[in-house]
C-alpha positions as CSV (number, residue, x, y, z in Angstrom):
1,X,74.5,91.2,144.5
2,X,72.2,93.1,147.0
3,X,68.7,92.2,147.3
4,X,67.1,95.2,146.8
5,X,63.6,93.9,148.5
6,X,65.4,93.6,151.9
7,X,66.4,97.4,152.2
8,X,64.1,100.4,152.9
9,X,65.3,103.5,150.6
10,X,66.9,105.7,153.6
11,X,68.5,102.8,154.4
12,X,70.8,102.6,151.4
13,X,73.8,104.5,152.0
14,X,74.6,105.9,148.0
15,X,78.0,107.2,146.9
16,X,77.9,110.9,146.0
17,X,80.4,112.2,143.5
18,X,82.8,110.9,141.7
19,X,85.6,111.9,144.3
20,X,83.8,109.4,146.8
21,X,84.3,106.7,144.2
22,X,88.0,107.2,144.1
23,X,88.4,106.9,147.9
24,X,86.1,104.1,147.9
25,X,87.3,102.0,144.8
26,X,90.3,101.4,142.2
27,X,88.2,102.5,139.4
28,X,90.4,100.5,136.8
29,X,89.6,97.6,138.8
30,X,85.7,99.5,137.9
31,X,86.6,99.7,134.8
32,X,87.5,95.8,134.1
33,X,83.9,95.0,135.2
34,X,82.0,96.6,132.1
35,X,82.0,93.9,129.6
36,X,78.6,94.8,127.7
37,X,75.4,96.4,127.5
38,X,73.7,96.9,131.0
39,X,76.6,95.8,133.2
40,X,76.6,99.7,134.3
41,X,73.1,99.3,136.0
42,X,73.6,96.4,137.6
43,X,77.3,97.3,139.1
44,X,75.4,100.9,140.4
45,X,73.0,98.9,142.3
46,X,75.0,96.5,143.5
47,X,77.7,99.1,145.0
48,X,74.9,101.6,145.3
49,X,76.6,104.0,143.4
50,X,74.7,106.6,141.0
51,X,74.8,105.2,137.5
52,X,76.0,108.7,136.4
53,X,78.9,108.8,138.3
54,X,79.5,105.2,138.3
55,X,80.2,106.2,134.4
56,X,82.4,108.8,135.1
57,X,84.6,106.2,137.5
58,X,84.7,103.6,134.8
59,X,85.6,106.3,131.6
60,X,88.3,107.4,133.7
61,X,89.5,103.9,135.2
62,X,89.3,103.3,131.1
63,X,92.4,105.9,130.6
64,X,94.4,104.8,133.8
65,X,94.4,101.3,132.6
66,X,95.8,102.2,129.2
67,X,97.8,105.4,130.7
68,X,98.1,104.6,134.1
69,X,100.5,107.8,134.9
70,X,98.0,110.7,133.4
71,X,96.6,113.2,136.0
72,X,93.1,112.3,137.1
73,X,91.9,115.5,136.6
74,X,93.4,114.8,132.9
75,X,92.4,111.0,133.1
76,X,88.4,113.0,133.3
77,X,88.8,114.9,129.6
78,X,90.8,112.1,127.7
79,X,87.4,109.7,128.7
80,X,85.5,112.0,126.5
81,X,87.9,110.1,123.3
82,X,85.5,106.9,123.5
83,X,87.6,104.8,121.8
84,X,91.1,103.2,123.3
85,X,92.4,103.3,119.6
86,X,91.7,107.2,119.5
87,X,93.2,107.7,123.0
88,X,96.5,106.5,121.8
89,X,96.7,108.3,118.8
90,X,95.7,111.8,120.1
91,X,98.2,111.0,123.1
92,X,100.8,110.2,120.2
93,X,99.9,113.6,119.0
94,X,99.5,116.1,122.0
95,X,102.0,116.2,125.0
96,X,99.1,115.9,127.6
97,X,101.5,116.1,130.5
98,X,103.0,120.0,129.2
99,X,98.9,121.0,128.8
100,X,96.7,122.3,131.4
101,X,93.0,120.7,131.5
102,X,91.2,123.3,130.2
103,X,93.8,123.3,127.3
104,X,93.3,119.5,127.4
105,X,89.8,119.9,126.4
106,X,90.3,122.6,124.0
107,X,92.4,120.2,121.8
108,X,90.0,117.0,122.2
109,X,87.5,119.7,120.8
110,X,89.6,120.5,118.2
111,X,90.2,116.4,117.2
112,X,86.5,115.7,117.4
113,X,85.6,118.6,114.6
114,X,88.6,117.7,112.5
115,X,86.8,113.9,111.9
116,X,84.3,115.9,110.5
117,X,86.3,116.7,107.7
118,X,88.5,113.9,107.7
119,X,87.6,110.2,109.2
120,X,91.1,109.0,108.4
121,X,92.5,110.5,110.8
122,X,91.0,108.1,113.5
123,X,89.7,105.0,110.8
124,X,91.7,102.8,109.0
125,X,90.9,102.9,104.7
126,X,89.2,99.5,105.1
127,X,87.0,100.9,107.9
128,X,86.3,104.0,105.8
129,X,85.3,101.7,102.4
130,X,83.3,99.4,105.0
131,X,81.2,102.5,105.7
132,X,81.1,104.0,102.3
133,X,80.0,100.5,101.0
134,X,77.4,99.5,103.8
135,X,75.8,102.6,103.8
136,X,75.4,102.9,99.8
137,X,73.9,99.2,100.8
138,X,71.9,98.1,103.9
139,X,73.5,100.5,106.5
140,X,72.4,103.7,108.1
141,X,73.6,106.4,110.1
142,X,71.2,107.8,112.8
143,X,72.3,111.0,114.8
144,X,71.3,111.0,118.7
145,X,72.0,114.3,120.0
146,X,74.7,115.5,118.6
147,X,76.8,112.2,117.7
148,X,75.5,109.9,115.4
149,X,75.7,105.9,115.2
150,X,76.1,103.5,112.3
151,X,73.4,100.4,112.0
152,X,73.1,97.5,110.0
153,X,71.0,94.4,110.0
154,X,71.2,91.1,107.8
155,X,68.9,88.5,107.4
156,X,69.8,85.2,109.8
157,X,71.2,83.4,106.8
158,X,73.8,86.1,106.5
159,X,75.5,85.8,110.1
160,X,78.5,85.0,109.2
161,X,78.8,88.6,106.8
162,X,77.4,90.7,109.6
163,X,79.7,88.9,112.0
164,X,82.6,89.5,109.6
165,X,81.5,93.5,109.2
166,X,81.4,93.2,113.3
167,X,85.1,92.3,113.4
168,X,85.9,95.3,111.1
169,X,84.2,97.5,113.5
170,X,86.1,96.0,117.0
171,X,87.5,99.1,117.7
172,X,84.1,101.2,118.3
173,X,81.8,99.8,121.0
174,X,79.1,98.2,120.3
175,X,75.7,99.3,121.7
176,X,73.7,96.2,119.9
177,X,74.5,92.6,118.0
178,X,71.2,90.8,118.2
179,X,68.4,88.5,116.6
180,X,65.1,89.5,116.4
181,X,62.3,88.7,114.2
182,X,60.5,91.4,112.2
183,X,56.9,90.6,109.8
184,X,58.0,91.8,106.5
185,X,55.2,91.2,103.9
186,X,53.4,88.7,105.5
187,X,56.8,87.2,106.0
188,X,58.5,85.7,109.4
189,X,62.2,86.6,108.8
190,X,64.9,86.2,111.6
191,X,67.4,89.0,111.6
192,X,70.6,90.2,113.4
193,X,70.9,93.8,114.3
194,X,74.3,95.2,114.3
195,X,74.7,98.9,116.2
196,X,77.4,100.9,117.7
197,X,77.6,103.6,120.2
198,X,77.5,107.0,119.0
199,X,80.7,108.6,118.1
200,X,82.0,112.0,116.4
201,X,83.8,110.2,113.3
202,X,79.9,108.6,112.0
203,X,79.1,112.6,112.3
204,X,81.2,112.6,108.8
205,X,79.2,109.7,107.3
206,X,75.9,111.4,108.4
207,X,76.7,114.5,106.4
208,X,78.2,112.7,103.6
209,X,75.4,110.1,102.8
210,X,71.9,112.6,104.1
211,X,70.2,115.7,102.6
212,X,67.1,116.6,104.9
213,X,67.3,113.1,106.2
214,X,67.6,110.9,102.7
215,X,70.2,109.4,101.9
216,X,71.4,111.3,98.5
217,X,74.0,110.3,95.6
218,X,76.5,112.9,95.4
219,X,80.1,113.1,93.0
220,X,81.6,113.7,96.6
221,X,80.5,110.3,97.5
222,X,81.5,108.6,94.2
223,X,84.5,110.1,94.7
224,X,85.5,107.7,97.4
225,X,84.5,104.5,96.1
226,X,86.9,102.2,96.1
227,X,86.7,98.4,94.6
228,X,87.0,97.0,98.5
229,X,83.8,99.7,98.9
230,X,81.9,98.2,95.7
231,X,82.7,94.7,97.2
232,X,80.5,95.7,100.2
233,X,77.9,97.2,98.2
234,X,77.2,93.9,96.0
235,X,77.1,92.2,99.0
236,X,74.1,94.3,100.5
237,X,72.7,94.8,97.3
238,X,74.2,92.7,94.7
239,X,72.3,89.5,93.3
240,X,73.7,87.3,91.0
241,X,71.2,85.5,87.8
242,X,72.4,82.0,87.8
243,X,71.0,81.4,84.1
244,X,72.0,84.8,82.5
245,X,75.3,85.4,84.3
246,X,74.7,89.2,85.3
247,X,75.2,91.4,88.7
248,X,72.0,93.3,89.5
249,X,72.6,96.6,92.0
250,X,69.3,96.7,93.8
251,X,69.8,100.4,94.2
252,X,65.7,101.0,94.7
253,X,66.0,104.0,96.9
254,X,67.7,106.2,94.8
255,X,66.2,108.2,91.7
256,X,66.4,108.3,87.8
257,X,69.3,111.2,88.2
258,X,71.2,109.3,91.4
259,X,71.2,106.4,89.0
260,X,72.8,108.0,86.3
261,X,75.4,109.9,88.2
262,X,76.1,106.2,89.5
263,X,76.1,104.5,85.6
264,X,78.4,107.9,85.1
265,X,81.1,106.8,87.6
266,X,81.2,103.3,87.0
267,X,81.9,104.1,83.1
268,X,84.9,106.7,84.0
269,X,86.0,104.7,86.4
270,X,86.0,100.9,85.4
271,X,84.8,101.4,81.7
272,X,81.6,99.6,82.7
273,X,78.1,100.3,81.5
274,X,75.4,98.9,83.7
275,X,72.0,99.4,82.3
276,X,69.4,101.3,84.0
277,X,66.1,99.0,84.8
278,X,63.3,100.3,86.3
279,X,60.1,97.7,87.7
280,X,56.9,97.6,89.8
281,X,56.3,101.3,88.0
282,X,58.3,102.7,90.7
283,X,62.0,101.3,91.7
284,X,65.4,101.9,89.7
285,X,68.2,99.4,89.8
286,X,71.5,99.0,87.5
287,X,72.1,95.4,85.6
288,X,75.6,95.0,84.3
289,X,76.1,92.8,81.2
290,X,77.2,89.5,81.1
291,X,81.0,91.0,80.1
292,X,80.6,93.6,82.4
293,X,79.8,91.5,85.3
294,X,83.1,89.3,84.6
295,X,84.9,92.6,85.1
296,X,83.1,93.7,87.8
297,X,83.9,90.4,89.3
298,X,88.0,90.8,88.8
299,X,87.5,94.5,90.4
300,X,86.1,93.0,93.9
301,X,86.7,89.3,93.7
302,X,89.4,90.0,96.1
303,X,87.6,91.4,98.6
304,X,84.0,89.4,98.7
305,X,84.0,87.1,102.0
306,X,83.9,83.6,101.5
307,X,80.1,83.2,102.7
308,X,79.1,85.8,100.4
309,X,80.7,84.8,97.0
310,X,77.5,83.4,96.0
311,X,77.0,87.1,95.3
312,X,79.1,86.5,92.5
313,X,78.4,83.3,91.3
314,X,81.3,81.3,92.6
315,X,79.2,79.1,95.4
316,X,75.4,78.2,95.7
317,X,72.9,80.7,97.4
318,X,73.2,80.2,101.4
């Protein structure tokens, strides 16, 4: 590391340009050196290399390493595909070698505004019904610029759910996974704070789930609930009455109408009938019966994590 005390600023010689870094460096051996957050600073200062164009070096050391026998110029557009999952399947797709750049870029525009309309083109269907599920549940999306990000925290005693939703998302990078402490109430409650880097596909899941910045029940969104979806849902939301045997959805946020388009689907979908509740003169939530619940219960059984099937019953509260 340099000792940035012992240097005098026109003393530092700093690399300018990105072509400098190529004669200088192997940029995939760059690339290799980014393992998380902040690493990016401290390799800039230490080869004294702006962090802007250190970034450049490193997105397009990402694509050598992967496709080590792409154009550089080429290697420059494929970086703007964050992913390495999404790199291999719009290379699957597109002859990059027959294309010019500036035909290059035309067609990662064109793969960034089709996962507007449709996210399964780049996620898997368990990905997608983690979204749909978290985000019904504890999970937002947050737009930064013009990409957005997806967020979730869970209380301490829940690591082992948030670090099973952070294996689902392995294939985005993640920008946070944290503990912190936050005064809720009155109340001292350790969290963990799960984040990931802004990306095109979350730009779906903003417009899906937010009108003017609330998150809104819609039929589209319904639409795509799956049971593996539910399961996430009553994990966020779900609690289970020991003594009466009943799931409650703590769906507070949402309003008398979102609740009954949600009682709606549930009946044509499952043939359930939760029961609307309403308490503290202000919050909603649905209650399923006791026979409802055991059907409920076959519907996601399959797909609740093993420290979260307290949820339904099946072990003690954590």
């Amino acid at each position: 590391m340099v000792d940035n005390k012992s240097y005098k600023a026109e003393q530092i010689k700093v690399l300018e340009g990105l072509e400098a870094v190529r004669n200088e460096f192997d940029v995939v051996e760059l690339s290799k050196k980014i393992k998380r957050q902040g690493d990016v600073l401290i390799l800039s200062k230490e080869l004294k290399i702006r962090p802007r164009i250190l970034n450049s070096a490193i997105d397009e050391g990402r694509v050598l390493s992967l496709f080590p026998d792409v154009e550089k110029s080429k290697a420059g557009a494929l970086a703007r595909l964050k992913t390495d999952r999404e790199l291999k399947l719009f290379i699957e797709k597109n002859n990059v070698k027959r294309v010019s750049v500036r035909e290059l870029i035309a067609l990662i525009k064109e793969w960034n505004d089709g996962l507007l309309n449709n996210p399964l083109k780049l996620l898997t269907q368990e990905e997608h019904d983690l979204m749909i599920g978290s985000l019904l549940g504890d999970a937002s999306i947050r737009q930064r610029d013009k990409n957005s990000c997806f967020r979730v925290a869970h209380s301490i005693k829940q690591k082992e759910y948030i670090n099973y939703k952070l294996k689902n998302l392995n294939n985005f990078n993640i920008s946070e996974f944290n503990e912190k402490t936050r005064i809720i109430n009155g109340r001292e409650l350790k969290m963990i704070y799960l984040s990931t880097k802004t990306h095109p596909v979350f730009n779906y899941y903003r417009n899906l789930f937010y009108k003017n910045g609330i998150k809104t029940i819609t039929f589209e969104l319904l639409n795509q609930l799956t049971p593996r979806a539910i399961s996430y849902w009553v994990c966020d939301d779900g609690s289970f009455s020991k003594t009466q045997k009943y799931i409650i959805l703590c769906t507070n946020s949402f309003s008398l109408e979102e609740h009954k388009l949600i009682k709606d689907f549930f009946n044509k979908r499952f043939g359930l009938n939760p029961t609307i509740g309403f308490r503290d003169k202000k919050y909603y939530y649905l209650r399923f019966s006791k026979g409802d619940t055991e059907k409920l219960i076959k519907i996601i059984e399959p797909f609740i994590p093993q420290s979260m099937k307290y949820k339904i019953g099946e072990i003690e509260d954590a």
